[in-house]
C-alpha positions in Angstrom: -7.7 -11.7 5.1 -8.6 -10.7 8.8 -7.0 -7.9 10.9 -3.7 -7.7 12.0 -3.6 -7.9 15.5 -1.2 -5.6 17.2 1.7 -8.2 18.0 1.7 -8.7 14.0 2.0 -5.0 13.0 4.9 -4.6 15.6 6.7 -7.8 14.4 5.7 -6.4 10.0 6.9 -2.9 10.8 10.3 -4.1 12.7 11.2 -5.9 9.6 10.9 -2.9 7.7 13.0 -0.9 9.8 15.5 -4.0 10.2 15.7 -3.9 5.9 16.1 0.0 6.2 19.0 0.0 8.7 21.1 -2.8 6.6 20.3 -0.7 3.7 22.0 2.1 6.0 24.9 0.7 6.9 25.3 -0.9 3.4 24.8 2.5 1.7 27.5 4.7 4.0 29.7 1.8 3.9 30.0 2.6 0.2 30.6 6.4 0.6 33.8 8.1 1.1 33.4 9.5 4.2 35.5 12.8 3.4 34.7 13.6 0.0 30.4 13.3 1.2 31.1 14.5 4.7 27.4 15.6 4.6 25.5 12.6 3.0 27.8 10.2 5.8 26.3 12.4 8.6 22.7 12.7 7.1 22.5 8.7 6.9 23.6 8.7 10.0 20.9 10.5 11.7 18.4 8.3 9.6 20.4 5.6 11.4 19.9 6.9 14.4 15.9 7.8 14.0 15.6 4.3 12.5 16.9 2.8 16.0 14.7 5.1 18.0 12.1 4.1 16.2 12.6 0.0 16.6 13.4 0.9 20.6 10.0 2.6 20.4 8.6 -0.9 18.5 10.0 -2.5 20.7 9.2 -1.2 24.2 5.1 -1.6 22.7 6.2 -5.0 21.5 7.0 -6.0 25.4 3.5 -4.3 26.4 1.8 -6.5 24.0 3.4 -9.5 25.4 2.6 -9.0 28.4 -0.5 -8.2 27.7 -1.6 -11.4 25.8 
């Protein structure tokens, strides 16, 4: 198998984060919010990293595009 090119990684690695955000929501949708106060908030802020991450992806993704 040849090398990924860089349009390919961005595309593989926004998948990812796309699986780990439903897996996110899915997850604090299950909790109850009062009684885990502290797991609700510390899924939230890997909710929030996930996003900055994909807006991060994202912004390179348009680079590439341009680019090629």
């Amino acid at each position: 198998m040849g090398q990924l090119q860089p349009r390919d990684l961005i595309w593989r690695l926004l998948e990812h984060y796309s699986l780990q955000l439903q897996l996110l929501e899915e997850t604090m949708g299950q909790l109850d919010a009062k009684k885990q106060a502290d797991l609700m908030n510390a899924l939230g802020e890997c909710e929030q990293l996930t996003r900055t991450q994909m807006n991060i992806l994202r912004r390179m993704q348009r680079r590439y595009n341009d680019a090629y």
